[in-house]
C-alpha positions as a Markdown table, in Angstrom:
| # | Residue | x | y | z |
|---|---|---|---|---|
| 1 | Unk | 1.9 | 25.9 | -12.6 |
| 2 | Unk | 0.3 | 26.1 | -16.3 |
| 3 | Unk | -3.5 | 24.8 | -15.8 |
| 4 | Unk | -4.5 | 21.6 | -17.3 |
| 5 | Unk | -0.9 | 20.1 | -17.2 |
| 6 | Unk | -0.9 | 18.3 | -13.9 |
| 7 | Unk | -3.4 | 15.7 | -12.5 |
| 8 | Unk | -6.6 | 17.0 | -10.1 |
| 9 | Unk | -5.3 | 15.8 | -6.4 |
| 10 | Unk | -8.5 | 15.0 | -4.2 |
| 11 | Unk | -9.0 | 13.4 | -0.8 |
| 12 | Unk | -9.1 | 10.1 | -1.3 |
| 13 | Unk | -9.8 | 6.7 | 1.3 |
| 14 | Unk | -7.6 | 3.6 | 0.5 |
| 15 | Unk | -9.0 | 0.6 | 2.5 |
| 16 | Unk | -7.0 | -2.0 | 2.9 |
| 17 | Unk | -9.2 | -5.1 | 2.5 |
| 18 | Unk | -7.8 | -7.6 | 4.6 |
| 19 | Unk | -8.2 | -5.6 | 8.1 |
| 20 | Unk | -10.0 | -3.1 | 7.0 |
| 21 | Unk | -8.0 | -0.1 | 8.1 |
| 22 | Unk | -8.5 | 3.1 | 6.3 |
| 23 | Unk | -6.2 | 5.9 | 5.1 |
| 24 | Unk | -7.4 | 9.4 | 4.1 |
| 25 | Unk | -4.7 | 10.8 | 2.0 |
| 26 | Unk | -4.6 | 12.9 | -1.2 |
| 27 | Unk | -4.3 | 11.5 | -4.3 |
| 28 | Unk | -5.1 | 11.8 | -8.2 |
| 29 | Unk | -6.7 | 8.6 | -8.3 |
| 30 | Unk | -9.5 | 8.5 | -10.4 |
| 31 | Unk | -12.5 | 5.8 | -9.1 |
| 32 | Unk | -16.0 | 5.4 | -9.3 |
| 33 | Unk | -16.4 | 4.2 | -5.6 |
| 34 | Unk | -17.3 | 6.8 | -3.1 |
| 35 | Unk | -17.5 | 6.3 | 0.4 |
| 36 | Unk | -18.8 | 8.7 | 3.3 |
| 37 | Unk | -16.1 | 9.3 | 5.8 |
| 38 | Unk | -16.5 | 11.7 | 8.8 |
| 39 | Unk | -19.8 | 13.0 | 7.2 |
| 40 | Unk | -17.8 | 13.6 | 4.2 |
| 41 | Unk | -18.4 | 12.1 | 0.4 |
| 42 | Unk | -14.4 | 10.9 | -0.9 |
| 43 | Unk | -13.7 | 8.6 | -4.0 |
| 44 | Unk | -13.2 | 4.9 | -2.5 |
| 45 | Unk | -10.1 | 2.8 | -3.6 |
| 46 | Unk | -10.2 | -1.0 | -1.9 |
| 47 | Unk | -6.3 | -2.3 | -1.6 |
| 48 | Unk | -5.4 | -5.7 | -1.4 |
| 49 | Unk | -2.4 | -4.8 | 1.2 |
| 50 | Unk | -1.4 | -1.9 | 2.7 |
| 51 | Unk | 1.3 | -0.8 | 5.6 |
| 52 | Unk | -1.0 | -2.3 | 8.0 |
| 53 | Unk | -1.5 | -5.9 | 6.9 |
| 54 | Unk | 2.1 | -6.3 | 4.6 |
| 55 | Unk | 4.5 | -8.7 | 6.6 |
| 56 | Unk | 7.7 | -6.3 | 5.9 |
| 57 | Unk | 5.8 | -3.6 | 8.1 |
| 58 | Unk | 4.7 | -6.2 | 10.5 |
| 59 | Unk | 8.2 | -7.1 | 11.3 |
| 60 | Unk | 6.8 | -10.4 | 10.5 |
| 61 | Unk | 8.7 | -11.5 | 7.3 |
| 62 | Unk | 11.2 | -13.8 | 7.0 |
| 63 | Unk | 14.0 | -14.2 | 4.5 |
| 64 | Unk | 13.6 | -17.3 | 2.7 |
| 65 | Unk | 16.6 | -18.9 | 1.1 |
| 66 | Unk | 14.9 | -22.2 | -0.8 |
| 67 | Unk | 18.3 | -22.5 | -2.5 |
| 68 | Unk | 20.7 | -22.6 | -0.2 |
| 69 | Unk | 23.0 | -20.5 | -1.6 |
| 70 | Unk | 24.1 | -17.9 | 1.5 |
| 71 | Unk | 25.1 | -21.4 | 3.1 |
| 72 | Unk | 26.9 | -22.5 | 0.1 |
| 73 | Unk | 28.5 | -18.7 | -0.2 |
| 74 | Unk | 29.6 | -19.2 | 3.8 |
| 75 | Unk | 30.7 | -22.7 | 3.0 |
| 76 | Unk | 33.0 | -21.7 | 0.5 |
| 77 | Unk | 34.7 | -18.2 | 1.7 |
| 78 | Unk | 35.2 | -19.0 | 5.5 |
């Protein structure tokens, strides 16, 4: 790889904010935050929703159809 061409990759902790679950994964996120984990010093990025409080990875979402239209579409092709 030619040097200076591609981002610096560090260790970086993404908290999600709403359960507070942590992810230590590397990243070229650039942030002023740092945060100690396991005795460790790692730039800090706070996330508003992650994979552990989204509904899709819940299995808790729901398609919502405020339109109607799959019943019209059934309606009209059975």
């Amino acid at each position: 790889m030619k040097k200076g061409k591609h981002p610096e990759c560090q260790e970086v902790l993404f908290v999600d904010s709403s359960t507070g679950k942590q992810f230590l994964i590397l990243s070229t996120y650039k942030g002023d935050k740092k945060a100690n984990y396991e005795g460790r010093e790692v730039t800090l990025c706070e996330v508003s929703t992650s994979s552990d409080s989204h509904p899709f990875f819940k299995g808790t979402e729901g398609f919502v159809d405020s339109e109607k239209r799959i019943e019209a579409f059934l309606k009209r092709y059975q």
